[in-house]
BALOBA-1460 file (C-alpha; in Angstrom, 3 decimals):
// residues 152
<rec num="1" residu="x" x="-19.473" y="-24.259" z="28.273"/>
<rec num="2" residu="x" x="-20.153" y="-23.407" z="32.379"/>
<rec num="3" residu="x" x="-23.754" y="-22.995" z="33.364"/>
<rec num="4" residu="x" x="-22.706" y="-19.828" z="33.689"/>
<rec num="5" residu="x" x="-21.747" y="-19.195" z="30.017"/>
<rec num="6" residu="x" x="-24.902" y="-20.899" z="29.052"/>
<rec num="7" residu="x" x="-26.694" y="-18.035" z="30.910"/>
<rec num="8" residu="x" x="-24.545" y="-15.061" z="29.672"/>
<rec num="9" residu="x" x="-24.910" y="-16.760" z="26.207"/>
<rec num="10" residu="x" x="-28.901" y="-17.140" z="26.523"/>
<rec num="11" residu="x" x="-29.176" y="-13.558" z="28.221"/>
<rec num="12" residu="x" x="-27.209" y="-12.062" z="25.169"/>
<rec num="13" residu="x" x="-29.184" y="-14.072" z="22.594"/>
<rec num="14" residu="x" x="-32.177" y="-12.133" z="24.211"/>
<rec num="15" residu="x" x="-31.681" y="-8.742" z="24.068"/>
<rec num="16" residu="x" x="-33.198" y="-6.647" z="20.710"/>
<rec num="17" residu="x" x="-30.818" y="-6.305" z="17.575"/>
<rec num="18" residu="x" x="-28.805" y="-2.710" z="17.338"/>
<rec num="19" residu="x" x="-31.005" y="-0.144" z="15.115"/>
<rec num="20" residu="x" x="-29.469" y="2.187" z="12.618"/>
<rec num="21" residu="x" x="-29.242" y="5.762" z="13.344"/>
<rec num="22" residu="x" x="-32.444" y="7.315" z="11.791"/>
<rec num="23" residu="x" x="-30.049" y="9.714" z="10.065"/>
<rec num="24" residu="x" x="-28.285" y="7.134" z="8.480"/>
<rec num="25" residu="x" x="-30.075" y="6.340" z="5.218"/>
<rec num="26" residu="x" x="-30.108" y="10.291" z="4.363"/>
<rec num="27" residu="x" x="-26.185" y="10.277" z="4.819"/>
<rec num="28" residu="x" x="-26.105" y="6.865" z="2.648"/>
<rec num="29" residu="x" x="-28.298" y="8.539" z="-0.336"/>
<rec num="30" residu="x" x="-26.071" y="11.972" z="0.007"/>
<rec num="31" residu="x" x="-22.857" y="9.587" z="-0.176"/>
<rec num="32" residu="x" x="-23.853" y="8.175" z="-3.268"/>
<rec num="33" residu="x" x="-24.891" y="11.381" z="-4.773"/>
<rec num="34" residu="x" x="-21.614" y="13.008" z="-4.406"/>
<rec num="35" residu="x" x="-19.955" y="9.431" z="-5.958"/>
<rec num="36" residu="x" x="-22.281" y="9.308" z="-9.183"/>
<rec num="37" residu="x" x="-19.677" y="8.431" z="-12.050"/>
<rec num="38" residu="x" x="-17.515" y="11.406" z="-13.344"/>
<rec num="39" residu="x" x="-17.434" y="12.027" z="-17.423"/>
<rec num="40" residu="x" x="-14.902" y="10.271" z="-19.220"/>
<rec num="41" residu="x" x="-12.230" y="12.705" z="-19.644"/>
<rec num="42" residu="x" x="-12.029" y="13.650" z="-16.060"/>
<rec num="43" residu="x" x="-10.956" y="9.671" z="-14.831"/>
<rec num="44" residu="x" x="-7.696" y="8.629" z="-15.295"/>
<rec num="45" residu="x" x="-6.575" y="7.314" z="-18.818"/>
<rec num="46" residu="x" x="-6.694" y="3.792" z="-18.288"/>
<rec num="47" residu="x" x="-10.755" y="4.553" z="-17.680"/>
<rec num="48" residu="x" x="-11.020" y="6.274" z="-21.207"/>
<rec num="49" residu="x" x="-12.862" y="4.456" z="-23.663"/>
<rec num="50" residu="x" x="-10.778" y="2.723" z="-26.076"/>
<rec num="51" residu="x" x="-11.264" y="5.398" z="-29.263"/>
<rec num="52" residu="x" x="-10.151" y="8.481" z="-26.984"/>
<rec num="53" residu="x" x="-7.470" y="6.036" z="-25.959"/>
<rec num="54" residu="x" x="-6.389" y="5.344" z="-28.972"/>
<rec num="55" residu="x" x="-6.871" y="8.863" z="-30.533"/>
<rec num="56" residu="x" x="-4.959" y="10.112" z="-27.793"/>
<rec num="57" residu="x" x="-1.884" y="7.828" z="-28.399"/>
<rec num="58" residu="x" x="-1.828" y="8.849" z="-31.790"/>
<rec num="59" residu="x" x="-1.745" y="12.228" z="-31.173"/>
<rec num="60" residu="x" x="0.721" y="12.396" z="-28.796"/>
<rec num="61" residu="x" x="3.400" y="9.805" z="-30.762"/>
<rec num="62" residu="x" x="2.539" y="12.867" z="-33.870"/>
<rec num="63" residu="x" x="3.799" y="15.662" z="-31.830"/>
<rec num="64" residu="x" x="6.673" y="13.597" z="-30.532"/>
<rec num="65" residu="x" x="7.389" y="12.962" z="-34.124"/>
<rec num="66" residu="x" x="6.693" y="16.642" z="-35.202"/>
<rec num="67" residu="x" x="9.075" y="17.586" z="-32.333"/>
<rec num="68" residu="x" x="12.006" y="14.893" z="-33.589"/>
<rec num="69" residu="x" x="11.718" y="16.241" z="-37.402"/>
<rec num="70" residu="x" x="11.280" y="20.091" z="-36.780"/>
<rec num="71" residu="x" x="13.776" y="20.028" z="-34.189"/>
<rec num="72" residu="x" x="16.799" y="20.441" z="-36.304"/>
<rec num="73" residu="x" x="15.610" y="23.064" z="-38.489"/>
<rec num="74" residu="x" x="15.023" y="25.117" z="-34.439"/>
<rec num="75" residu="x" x="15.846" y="29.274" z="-34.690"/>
<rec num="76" residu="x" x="19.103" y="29.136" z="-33.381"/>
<rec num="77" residu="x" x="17.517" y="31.321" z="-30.774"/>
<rec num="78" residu="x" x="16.703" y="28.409" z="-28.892"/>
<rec num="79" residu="x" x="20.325" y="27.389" z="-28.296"/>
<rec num="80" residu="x" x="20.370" y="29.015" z="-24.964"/>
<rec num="81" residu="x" x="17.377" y="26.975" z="-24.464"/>
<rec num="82" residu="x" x="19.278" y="23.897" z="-25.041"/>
<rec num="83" residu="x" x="22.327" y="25.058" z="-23.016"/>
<rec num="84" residu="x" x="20.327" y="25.825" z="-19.927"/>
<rec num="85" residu="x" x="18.529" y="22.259" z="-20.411"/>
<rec num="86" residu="x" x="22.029" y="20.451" z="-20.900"/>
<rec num="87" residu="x" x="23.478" y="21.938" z="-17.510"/>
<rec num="88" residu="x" x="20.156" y="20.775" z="-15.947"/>
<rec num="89" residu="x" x="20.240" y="17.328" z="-17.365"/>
<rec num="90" residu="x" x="24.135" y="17.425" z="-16.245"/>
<rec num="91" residu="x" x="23.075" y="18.013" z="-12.712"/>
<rec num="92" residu="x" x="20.352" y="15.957" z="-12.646"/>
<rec num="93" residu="x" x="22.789" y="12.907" z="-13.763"/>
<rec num="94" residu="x" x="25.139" y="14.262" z="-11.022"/>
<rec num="95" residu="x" x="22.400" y="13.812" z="-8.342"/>
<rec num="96" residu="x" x="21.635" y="10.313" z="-9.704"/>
<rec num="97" residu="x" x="25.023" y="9.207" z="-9.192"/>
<rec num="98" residu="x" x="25.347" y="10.364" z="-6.028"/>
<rec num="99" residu="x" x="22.181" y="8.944" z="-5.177"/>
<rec num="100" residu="x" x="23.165" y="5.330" z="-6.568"/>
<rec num="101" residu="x" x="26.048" y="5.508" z="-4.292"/>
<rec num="102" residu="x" x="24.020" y="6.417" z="-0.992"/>
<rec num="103" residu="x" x="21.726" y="3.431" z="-2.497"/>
<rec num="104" residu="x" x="24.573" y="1.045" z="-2.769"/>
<rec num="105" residu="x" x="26.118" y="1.780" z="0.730"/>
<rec num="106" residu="x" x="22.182" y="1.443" z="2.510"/>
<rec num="107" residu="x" x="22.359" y="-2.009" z="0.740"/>
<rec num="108" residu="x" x="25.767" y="-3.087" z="1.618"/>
<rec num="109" residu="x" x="24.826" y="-1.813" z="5.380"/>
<rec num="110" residu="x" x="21.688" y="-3.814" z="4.845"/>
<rec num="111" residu="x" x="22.511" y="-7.276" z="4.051"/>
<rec num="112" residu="x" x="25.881" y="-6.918" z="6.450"/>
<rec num="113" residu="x" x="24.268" y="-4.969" z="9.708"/>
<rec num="114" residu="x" x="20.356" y="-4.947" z="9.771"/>
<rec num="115" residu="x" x="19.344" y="-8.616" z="8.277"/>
<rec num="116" residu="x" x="21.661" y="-10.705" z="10.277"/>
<rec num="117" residu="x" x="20.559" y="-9.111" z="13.033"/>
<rec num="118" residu="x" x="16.626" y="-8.711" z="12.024"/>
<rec num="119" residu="x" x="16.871" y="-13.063" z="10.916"/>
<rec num="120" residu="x" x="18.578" y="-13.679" z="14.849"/>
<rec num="121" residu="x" x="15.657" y="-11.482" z="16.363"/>
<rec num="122" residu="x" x="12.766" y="-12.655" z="14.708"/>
<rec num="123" residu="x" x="14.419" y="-16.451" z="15.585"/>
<rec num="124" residu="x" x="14.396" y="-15.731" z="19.036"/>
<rec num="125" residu="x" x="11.178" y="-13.945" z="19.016"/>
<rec num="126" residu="x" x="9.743" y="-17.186" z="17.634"/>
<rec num="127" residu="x" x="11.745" y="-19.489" z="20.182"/>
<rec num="128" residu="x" x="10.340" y="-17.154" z="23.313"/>
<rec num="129" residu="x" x="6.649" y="-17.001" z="21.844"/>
<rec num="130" residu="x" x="6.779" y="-20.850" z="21.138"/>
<rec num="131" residu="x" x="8.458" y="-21.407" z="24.806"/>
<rec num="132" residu="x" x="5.501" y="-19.114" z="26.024"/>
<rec num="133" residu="x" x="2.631" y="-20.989" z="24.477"/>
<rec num="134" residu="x" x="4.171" y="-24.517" z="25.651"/>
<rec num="135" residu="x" x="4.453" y="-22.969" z="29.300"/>
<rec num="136" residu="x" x="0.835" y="-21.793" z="28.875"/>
<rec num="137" residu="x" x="-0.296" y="-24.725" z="27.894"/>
<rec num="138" residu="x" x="1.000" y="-26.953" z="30.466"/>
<rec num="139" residu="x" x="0.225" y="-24.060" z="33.349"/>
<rec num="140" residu="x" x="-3.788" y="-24.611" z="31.788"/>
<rec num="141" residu="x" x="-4.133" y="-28.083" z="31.162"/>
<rec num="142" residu="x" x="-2.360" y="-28.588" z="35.025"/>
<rec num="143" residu="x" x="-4.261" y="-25.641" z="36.882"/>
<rec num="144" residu="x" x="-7.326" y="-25.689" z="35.510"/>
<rec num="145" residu="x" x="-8.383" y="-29.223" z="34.571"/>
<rec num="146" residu="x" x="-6.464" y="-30.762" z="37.324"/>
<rec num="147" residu="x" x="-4.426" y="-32.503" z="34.037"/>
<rec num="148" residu="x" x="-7.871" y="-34.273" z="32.670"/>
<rec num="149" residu="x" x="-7.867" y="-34.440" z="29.303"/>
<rec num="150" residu="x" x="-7.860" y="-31.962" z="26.809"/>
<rec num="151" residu="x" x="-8.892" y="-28.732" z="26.518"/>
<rec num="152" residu="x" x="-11.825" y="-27.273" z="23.854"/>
Protein backbone atom coordinates (compact mmCIF):
# COMPACT_ATOMS: atom_id res chain seq x y z
CA UNK A 1 0.00 0.00 0.00
CA UNK A 2 0.99 4.02 -0.95
CA UNK A 3 1.49 6.30 1.99
CA UNK A 4 -1.38 7.54 0.79
CA UNK A 5 -3.57 4.42 1.27
CA UNK A 6 -2.00 4.01 4.61
CA UNK A 7 -3.60 7.42 5.47
CA UNK A 8 -7.08 6.89 3.84
CA UNK A 9 -6.90 3.41 5.55
CA UNK A 10 -5.90 4.93 9.13
CA UNK A 11 -8.42 7.97 8.62
CA UNK A 12 -11.27 5.37 7.90
CA UNK A 13 -10.24 3.07 10.77
CA UNK A 14 -10.94 6.31 12.86
CA UNK A 15 -14.13 7.46 12.34
CA UNK A 16 -17.19 6.10 14.94
CA UNK A 17 -19.09 2.79 13.91
CA UNK A 18 -22.70 3.41 12.01
CA UNK A 19 -25.63 3.44 14.79
CA UNK A 20 -28.96 1.81 14.23
CA UNK A 21 -31.92 3.86 13.62
CA UNK A 22 -33.54 4.36 17.12
CA UNK A 23 -36.72 3.10 15.47
CA UNK A 24 -35.27 0.05 14.53
CA UNK A 25 -35.64 -2.36 17.44
CA UNK A 26 -39.56 -1.38 17.66
CA UNK A 27 -39.88 -2.40 13.86
CA UNK A 28 -37.69 -5.69 14.72
CA UNK A 29 -40.12 -6.67 17.82
CA UNK A 30 -43.38 -5.72 15.51
CA UNK A 31 -41.72 -8.03 12.69
CA UNK A 32 -41.57 -10.85 14.83
CA UNK A 33 -44.95 -10.37 16.24
CA UNK A 34 -46.70 -10.53 13.02
CA UNK A 35 -44.32 -13.94 12.19
CA UNK A 36 -45.21 -15.85 15.57
CA UNK A 37 -45.93 -19.53 14.27
CA UNK A 38 -49.43 -20.11 12.66
CA UNK A 39 -51.66 -23.26 14.10
CA UNK A 40 -51.14 -26.41 12.50
CA UNK A 41 -53.86 -26.67 10.10
CA UNK A 42 -53.29 -23.36 8.53
CA UNK A 43 -49.33 -24.42 7.21
CA UNK A 44 -49.01 -26.41 4.41
CA UNK A 45 -49.40 -30.30 4.74
CA UNK A 46 -45.99 -31.31 4.78
CA UNK A 47 -45.89 -29.04 8.28
CA UNK A 48 -48.85 -31.15 9.80
CA UNK A 49 -47.96 -33.31 12.49
CA UNK A 50 -47.65 -36.79 11.54
CA UNK A 51 -51.30 -38.13 13.10
CA UNK A 52 -53.31 -35.32 11.10
CA UNK A 53 -51.03 -36.46 8.31
CA UNK A 54 -51.78 -39.65 8.48
CA UNK A 55 -55.53 -39.27 9.39
CA UNK A 56 -55.79 -37.14 6.54
CA UNK A 57 -54.38 -39.72 4.00
CA UNK A 58 -56.69 -42.12 5.20
CA UNK A 59 -59.51 -40.20 4.77
CA UNK A 60 -59.02 -39.02 1.58
CA UNK A 61 -57.83 -42.72 -0.06
CA UNK A 62 -61.75 -43.69 1.80
CA UNK A 63 -63.61 -41.25 -0.23
CA UNK A 64 -61.59 -42.07 -3.31
CA UNK A 65 -62.57 -45.59 -2.59
CA UNK A 66 -66.25 -44.67 -1.67
CA UNK A 67 -66.25 -42.73 -4.99
CA UNK A 68 -64.71 -45.96 -7.13
CA UNK A 69 -67.44 -48.46 -5.47
CA UNK A 70 -70.61 -46.14 -5.44
CA UNK A 71 -69.83 -44.90 -8.73
CA UNK A 72 -71.46 -47.56 -10.74
CA UNK A 73 -74.56 -47.84 -8.91
CA UNK A 74 -74.69 -43.38 -9.96
CA UNK A 75 -78.66 -42.11 -10.78
CA UNK A 76 -78.43 -42.24 -14.28
CA UNK A 77 -79.14 -38.58 -13.87
CA UNK A 78 -75.64 -37.96 -13.73
CA UNK A 79 -74.95 -39.19 -17.27
CA UNK A 80 -75.07 -35.74 -18.63
CA UNK A 81 -72.63 -35.13 -15.98
CA UNK A 82 -70.33 -37.60 -17.41
CA UNK A 83 -70.96 -36.51 -21.03
CA UNK A 84 -70.13 -32.90 -20.38
CA UNK A 85 -66.87 -34.18 -18.41
CA UNK A 86 -65.89 -36.60 -21.40
CA UNK A 87 -66.05 -33.66 -24.07
CA UNK A 88 -63.92 -31.68 -21.55
CA UNK A 89 -61.39 -34.36 -20.97
CA UNK A 90 -61.54 -34.77 -25.00
CA UNK A 91 -60.49 -31.20 -25.37
CA UNK A 92 -58.25 -31.06 -22.80
CA UNK A 93 -56.27 -34.15 -24.53
CA UNK A 94 -56.69 -32.13 -27.79
CA UNK A 95 -54.83 -29.12 -26.25
CA UNK A 96 -52.12 -31.47 -24.90
CA UNK A 97 -51.36 -32.72 -28.19
CA UNK A 98 -51.16 -29.71 -29.73
CA UNK A 99 -49.11 -28.48 -27.07
CA UNK A 100 -46.54 -31.53 -27.33
CA UNK A 101 -46.16 -30.59 -30.86
CA UNK A 102 -45.37 -26.74 -30.27
CA UNK A 103 -42.98 -28.44 -27.47
CA UNK A 104 -41.31 -30.70 -29.92
CA UNK A 105 -40.75 -28.03 -32.69
CA UNK A 106 -39.21 -25.29 -29.71
CA UNK A 107 -36.83 -28.30 -29.09
CA UNK A 108 -35.95 -29.24 -32.53
CA UNK A 109 -35.44 -25.23 -33.13
CA UNK A 110 -33.44 -25.41 -29.95
CA UNK A 111 -30.74 -27.84 -30.29
CA UNK A 112 -30.53 -26.89 -34.33
CA UNK A 113 -30.76 -22.78 -34.14
CA UNK A 114 -30.23 -21.32 -30.54
CA UNK A 115 -27.39 -23.77 -28.91
CA UNK A 116 -25.00 -23.82 -31.74
CA UNK A 117 -25.17 -20.46 -31.82
CA UNK A 118 -25.42 -19.73 -27.81
CA UNK A 119 -21.97 -22.59 -27.46
CA UNK A 120 -20.04 -20.19 -30.51
CA UNK A 121 -21.02 -16.96 -28.45
CA UNK A 122 -20.26 -17.80 -25.11
CA UNK A 123 -16.69 -19.28 -26.84
CA UNK A 124 -15.93 -16.09 -28.15
CA UNK A 125 -17.13 -14.21 -25.22
CA UNK A 126 -14.57 -16.23 -23.26
CA UNK A 127 -11.72 -15.80 -26.00
CA UNK A 128 -12.37 -11.70 -25.96
CA UNK A 129 -12.62 -11.55 -22.00
CA UNK A 130 -9.44 -13.82 -21.71
CA UNK A 131 -7.67 -11.60 -24.63
CA UNK A 132 -8.86 -8.56 -22.44
CA UNK A 133 -7.41 -9.63 -19.13
CA UNK A 134 -3.95 -10.70 -20.88
CA UNK A 135 -3.90 -7.11 -22.57
CA UNK A 136 -4.66 -5.67 -19.10
CA UNK A 137 -2.26 -7.33 -17.58
CA UNK A 138 0.63 -6.61 -19.68
CA UNK A 139 -0.71 -2.70 -20.15
CA UNK A 140 -0.32 -2.81 -15.83
CA UNK A 141 2.61 -4.68 -15.15
CA UNK A 142 4.40 -2.32 -18.23
CA UNK A 143 2.75 1.16 -17.28
CA UNK A 144 2.64 1.09 -13.92
CA UNK A 145 5.59 -0.82 -12.47
CA UNK A 146 7.85 0.13 -15.23
CA UNK A 147 7.81 -4.07 -15.81
CA UNK A 148 9.31 -4.74 -12.04
CA UNK A 149 8.09 -7.61 -10.77
CA UNK A 150 4.84 -8.63 -9.92
CA UNK A 151 1.93 -7.13 -8.97
CA UNK A 152 -0.08 -7.68 -5.30
Amino acid sequence: MTPADDRLHDALRALPAPRAPHTLLARVLAATVEAAPRPWYTRVWAAWPLEWQLASAIACAGLVGAWLLLAPYADPAFAGVAEVVGAAADRARHLLQGAEVVAAVAQVLWRSLVLPAAVAGFAIALVAALAGSACWTTINRLAFHGGEGTHR
